[in-house]
mmCIF file of the N, C-alpha and C atoms, coordinates in Angstrom:
data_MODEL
# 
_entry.id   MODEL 
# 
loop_
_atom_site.group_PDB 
_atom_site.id 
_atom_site.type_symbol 
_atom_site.label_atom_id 
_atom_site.label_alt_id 
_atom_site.label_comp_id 
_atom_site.label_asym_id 
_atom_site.label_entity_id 
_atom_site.label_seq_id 
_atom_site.pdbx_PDB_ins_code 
_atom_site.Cartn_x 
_atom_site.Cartn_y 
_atom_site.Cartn_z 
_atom_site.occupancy 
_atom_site.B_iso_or_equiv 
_atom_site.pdbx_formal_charge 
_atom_site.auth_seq_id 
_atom_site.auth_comp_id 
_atom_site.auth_asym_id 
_atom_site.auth_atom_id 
_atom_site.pdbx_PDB_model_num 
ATOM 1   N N  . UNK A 1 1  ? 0.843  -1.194 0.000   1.00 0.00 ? 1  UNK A N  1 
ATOM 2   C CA . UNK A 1 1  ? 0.000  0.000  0.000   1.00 0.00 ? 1  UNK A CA 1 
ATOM 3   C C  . UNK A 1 1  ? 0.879  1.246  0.000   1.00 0.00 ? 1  UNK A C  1 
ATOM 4   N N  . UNK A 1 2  ? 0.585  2.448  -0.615  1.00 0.00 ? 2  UNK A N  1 
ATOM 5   C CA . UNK A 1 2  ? 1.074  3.690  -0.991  1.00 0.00 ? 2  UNK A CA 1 
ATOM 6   C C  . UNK A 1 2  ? 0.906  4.237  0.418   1.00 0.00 ? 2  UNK A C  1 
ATOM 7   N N  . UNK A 1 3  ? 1.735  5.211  0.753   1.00 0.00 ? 3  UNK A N  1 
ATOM 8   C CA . UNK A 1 3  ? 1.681  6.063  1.820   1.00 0.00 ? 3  UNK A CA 1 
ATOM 9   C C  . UNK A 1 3  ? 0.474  7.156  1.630   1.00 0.00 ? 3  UNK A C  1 
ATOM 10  N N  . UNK A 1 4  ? -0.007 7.649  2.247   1.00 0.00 ? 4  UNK A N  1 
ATOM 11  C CA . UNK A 1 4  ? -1.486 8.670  2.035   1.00 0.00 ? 4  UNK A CA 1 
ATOM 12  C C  . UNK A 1 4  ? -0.814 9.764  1.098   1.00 0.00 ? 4  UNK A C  1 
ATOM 13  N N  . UNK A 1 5  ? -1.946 10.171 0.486   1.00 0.00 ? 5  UNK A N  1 
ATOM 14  C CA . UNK A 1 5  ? -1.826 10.811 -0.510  1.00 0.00 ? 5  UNK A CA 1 
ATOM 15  C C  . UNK A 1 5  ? -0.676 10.873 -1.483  1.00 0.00 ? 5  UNK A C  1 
ATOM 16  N N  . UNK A 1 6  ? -0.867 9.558  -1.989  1.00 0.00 ? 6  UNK A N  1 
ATOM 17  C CA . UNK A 1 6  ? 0.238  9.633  -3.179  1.00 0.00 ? 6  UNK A CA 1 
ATOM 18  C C  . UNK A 1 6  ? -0.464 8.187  -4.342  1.00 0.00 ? 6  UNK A C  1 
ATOM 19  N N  . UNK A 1 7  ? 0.062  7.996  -5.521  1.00 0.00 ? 7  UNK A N  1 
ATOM 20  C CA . UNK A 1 7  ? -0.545 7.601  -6.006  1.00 0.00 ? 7  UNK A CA 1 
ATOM 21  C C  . UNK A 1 7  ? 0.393  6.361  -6.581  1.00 0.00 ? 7  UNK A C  1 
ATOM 22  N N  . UNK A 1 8  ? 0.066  5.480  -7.222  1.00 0.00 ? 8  UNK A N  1 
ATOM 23  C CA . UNK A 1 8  ? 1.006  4.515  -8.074  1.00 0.00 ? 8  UNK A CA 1 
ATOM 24  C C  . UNK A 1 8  ? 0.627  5.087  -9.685  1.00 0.00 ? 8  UNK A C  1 
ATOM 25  N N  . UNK A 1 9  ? 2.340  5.476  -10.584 1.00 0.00 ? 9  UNK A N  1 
ATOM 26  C CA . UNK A 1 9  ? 1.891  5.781  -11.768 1.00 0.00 ? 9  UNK A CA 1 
ATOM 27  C C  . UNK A 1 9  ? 3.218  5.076  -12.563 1.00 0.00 ? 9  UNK A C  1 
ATOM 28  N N  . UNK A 1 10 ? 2.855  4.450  -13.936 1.00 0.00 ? 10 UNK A N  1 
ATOM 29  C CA . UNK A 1 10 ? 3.591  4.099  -15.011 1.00 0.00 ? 10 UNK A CA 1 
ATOM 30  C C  . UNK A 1 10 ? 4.178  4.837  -15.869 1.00 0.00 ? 10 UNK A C  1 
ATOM 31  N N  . UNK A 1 11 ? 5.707  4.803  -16.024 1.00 0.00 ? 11 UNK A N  1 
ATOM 32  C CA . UNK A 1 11 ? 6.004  5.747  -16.825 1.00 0.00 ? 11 UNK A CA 1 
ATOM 33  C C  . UNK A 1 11 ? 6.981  5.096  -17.528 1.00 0.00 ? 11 UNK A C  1 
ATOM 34  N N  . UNK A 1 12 ? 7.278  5.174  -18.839 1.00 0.00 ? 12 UNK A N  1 
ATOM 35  C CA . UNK A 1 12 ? 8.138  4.546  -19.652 1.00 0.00 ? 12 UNK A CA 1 
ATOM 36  C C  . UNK A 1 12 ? 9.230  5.916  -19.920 1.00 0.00 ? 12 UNK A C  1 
ATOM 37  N N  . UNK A 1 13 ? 10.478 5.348  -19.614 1.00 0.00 ? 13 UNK A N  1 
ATOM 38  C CA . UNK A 1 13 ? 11.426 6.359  -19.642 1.00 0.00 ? 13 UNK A CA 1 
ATOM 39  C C  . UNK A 1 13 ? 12.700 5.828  -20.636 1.00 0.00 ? 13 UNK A C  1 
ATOM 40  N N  . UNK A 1 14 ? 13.056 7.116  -21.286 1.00 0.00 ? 14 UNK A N  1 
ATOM 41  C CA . UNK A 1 14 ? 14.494 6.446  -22.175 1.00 0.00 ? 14 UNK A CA 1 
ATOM 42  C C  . UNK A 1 14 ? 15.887 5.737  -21.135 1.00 0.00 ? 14 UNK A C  1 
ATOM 43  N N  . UNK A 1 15 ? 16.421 4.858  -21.774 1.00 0.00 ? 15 UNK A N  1 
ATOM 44  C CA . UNK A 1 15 ? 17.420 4.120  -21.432 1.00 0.00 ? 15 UNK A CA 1 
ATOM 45  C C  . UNK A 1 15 ? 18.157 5.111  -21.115 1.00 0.00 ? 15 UNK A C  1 
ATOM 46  N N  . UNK A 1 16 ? 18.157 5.811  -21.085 1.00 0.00 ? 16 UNK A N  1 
ATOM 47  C CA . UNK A 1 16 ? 19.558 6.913  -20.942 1.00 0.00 ? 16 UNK A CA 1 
ATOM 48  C C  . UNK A 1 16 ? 19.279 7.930  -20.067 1.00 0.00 ? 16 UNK A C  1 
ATOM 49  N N  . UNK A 1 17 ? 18.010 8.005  -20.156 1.00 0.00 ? 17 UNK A N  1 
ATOM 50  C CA . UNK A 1 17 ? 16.965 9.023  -18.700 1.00 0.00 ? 17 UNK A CA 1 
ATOM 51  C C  . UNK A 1 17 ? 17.164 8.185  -17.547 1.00 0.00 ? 17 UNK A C  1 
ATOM 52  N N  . UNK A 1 18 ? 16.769 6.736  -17.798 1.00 0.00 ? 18 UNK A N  1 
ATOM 53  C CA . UNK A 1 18 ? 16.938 5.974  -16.588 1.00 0.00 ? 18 UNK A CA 1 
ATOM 54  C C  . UNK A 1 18 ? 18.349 5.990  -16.200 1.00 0.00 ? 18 UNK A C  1 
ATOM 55  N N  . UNK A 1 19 ? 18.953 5.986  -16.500 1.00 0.00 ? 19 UNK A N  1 
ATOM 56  C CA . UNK A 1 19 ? 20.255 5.460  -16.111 1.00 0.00 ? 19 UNK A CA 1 
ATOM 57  C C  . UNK A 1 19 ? 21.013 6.627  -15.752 1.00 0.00 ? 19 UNK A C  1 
ATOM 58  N N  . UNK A 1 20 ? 20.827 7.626  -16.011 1.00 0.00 ? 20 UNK A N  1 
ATOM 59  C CA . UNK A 1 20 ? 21.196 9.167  -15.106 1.00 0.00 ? 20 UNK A CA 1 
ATOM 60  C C  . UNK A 1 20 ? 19.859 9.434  -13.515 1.00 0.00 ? 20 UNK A C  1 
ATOM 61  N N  . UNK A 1 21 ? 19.171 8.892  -13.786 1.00 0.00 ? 21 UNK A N  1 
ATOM 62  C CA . UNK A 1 21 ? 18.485 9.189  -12.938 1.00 0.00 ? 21 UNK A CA 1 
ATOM 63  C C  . UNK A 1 21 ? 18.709 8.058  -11.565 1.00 0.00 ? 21 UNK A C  1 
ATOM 64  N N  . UNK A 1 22 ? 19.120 6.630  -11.926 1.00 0.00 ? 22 UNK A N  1 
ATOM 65  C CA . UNK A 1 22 ? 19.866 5.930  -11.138 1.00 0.00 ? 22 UNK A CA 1 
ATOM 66  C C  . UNK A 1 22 ? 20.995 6.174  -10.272 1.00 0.00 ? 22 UNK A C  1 
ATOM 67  N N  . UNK A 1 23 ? 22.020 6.856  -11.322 1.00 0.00 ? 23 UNK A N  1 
ATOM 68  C CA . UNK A 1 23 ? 22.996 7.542  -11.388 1.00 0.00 ? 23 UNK A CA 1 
ATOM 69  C C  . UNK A 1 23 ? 22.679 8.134  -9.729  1.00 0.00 ? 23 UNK A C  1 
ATOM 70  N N  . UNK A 1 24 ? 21.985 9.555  -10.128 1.00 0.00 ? 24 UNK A N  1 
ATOM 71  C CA . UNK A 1 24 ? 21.686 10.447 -9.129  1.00 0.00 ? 24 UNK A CA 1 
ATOM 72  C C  . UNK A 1 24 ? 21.014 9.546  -7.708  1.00 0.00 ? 24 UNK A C  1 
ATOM 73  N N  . UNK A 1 25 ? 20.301 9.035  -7.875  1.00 0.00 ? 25 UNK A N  1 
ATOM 74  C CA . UNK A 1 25 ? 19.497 8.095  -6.969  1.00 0.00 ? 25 UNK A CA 1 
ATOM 75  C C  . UNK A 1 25 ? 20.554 7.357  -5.975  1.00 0.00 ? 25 UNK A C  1 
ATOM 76  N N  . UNK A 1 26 ? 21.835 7.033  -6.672  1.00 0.00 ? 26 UNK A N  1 
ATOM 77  C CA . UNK A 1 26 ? 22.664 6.248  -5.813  1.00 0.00 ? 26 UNK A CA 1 
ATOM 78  C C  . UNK A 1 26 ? 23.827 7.422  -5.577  1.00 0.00 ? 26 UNK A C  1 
ATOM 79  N N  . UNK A 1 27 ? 24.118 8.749  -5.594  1.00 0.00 ? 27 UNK A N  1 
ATOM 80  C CA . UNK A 1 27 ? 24.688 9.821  -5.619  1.00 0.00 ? 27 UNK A CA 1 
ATOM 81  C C  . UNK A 1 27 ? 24.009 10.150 -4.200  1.00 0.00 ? 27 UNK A C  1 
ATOM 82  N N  . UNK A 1 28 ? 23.016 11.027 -4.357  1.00 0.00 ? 28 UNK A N  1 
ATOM 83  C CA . UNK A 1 28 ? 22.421 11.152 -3.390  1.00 0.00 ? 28 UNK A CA 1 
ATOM 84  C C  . UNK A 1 28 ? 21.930 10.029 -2.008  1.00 0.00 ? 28 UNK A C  1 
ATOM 85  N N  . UNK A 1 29 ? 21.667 8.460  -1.984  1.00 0.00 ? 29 UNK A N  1 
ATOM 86  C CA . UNK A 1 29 ? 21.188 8.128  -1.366  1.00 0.00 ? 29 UNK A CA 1 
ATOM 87  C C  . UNK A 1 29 ? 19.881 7.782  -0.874  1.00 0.00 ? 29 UNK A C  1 
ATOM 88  N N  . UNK A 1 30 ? 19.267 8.215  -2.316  1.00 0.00 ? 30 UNK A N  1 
ATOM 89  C CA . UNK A 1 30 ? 17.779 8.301  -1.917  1.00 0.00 ? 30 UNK A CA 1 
ATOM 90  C C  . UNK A 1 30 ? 17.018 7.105  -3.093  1.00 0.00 ? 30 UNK A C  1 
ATOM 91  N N  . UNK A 1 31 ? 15.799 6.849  -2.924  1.00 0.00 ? 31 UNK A N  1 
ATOM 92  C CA . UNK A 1 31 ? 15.332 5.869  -3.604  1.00 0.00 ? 31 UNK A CA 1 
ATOM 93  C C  . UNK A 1 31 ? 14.888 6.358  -5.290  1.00 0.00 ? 31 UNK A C  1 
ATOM 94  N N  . UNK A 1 32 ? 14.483 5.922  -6.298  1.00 0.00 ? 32 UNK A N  1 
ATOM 95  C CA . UNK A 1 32 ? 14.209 6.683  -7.591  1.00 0.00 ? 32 UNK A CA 1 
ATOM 96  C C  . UNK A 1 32 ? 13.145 7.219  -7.652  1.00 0.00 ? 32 UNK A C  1 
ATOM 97  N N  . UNK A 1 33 ? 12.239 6.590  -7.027  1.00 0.00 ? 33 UNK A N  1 
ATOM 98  C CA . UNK A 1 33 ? 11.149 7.640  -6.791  1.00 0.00 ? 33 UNK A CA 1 
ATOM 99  C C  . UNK A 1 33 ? 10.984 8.507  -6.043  1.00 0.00 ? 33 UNK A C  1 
ATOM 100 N N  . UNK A 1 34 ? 11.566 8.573  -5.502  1.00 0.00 ? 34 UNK A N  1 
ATOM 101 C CA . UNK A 1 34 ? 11.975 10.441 -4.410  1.00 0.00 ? 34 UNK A CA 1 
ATOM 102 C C  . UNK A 1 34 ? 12.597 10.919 -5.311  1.00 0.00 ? 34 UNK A C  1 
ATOM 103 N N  . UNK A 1 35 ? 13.344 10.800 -6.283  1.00 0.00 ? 35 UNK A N  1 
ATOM 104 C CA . UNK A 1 35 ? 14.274 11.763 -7.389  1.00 0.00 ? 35 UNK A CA 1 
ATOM 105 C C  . UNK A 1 35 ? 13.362 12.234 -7.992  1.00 0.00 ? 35 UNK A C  1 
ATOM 106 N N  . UNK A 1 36 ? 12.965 10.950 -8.700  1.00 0.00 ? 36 UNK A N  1 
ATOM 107 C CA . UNK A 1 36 ? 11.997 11.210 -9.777  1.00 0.00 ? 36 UNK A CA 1 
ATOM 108 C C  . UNK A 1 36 ? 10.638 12.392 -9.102  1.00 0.00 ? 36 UNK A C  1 
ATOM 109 N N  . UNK A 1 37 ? 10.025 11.958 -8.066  1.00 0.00 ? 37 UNK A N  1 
ATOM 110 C CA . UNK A 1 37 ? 8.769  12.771 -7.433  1.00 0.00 ? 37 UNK A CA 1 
ATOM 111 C C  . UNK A 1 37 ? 9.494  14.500 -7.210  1.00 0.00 ? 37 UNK A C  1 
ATOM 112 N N  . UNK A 1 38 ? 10.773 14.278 -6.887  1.00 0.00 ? 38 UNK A N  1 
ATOM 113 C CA . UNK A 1 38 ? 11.673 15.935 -6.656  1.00 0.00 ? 38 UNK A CA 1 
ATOM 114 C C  . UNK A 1 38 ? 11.524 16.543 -7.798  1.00 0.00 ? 38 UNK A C  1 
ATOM 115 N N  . UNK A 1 39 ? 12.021 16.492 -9.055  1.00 0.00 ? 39 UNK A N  1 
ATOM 116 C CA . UNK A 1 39 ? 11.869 16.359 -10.143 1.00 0.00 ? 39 UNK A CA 1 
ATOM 117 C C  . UNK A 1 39 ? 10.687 16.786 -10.804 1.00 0.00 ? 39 UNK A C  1 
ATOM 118 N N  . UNK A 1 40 ? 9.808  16.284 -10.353 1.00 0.00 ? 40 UNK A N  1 
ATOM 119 C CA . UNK A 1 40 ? 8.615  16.886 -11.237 1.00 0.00 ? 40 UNK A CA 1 
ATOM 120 C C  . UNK A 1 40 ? 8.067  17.963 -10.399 1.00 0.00 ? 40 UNK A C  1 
ATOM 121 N N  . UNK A 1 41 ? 8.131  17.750 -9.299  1.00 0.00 ? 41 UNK A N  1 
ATOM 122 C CA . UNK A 1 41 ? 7.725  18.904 -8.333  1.00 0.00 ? 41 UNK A CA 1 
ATOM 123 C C  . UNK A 1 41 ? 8.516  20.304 -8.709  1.00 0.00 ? 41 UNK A C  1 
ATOM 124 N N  . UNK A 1 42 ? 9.629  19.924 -8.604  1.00 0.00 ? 42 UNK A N  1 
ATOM 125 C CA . UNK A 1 42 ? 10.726 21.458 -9.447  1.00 0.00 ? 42 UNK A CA 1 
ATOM 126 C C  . UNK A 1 42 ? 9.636  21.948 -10.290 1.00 0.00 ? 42 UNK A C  1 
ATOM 127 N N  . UNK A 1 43 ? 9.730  21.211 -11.343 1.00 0.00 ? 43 UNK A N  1 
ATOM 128 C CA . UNK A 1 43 ? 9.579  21.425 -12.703 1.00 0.00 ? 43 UNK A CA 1 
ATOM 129 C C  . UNK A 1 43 ? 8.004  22.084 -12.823 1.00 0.00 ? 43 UNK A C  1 
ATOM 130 N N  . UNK A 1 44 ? 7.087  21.506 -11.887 1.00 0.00 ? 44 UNK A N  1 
ATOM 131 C CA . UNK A 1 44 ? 5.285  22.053 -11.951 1.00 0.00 ? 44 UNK A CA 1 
ATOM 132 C C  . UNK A 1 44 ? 5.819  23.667 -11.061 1.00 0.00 ? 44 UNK A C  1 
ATOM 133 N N  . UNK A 1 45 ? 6.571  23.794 -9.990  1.00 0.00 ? 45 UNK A N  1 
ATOM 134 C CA . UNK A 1 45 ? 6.876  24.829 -9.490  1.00 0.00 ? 45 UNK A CA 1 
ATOM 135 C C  . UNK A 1 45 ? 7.215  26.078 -10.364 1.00 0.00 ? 45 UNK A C  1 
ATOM 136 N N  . UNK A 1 46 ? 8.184  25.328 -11.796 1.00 0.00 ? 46 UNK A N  1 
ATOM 137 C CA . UNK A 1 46 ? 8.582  26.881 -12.802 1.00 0.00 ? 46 UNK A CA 1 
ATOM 138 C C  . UNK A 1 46 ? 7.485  27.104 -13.628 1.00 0.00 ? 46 UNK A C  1 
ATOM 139 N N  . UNK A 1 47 ? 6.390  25.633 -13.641 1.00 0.00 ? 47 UNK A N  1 
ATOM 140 C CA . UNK A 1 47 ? 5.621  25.760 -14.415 1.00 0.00 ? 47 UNK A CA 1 
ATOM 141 C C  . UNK A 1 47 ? 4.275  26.901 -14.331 1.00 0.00 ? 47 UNK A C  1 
ATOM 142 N N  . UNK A 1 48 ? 4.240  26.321 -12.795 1.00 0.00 ? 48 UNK A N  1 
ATOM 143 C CA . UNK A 1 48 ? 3.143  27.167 -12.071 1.00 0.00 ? 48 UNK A CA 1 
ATOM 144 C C  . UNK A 1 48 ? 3.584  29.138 -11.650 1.00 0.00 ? 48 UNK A C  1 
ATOM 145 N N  . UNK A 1 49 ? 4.682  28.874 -11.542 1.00 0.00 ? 49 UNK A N  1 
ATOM 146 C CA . UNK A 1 49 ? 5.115  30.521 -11.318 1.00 0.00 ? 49 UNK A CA 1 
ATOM 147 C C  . UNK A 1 49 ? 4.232  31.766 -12.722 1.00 0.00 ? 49 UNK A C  1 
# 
């Protein structure tokens, strides 16, 4: 089960997206979906400004 308020989603990513994003994931210490969830959050933040 998902932690509250969050969702399960599918995403097909390039071989080469994944593998920088691993990259970072084991850089930092954190799991890929905390990168990945950081990540889009940035990104809706410049979106939304």
């Amino acid at each position: 089960e998902w932690p509250f308020g969050r969702v399960r989603i599918d995403i097909t990513l390039d071989k080469r997206i994944l593998r920088l994003l691993k990259e970072k994931s084991k850089r930092e210490k954190k799991p890929l979906s905390r990168i990945i969830e950081e990540l889009v959050q940035r990104a809706l933040k410049k979106r939304l400004k």
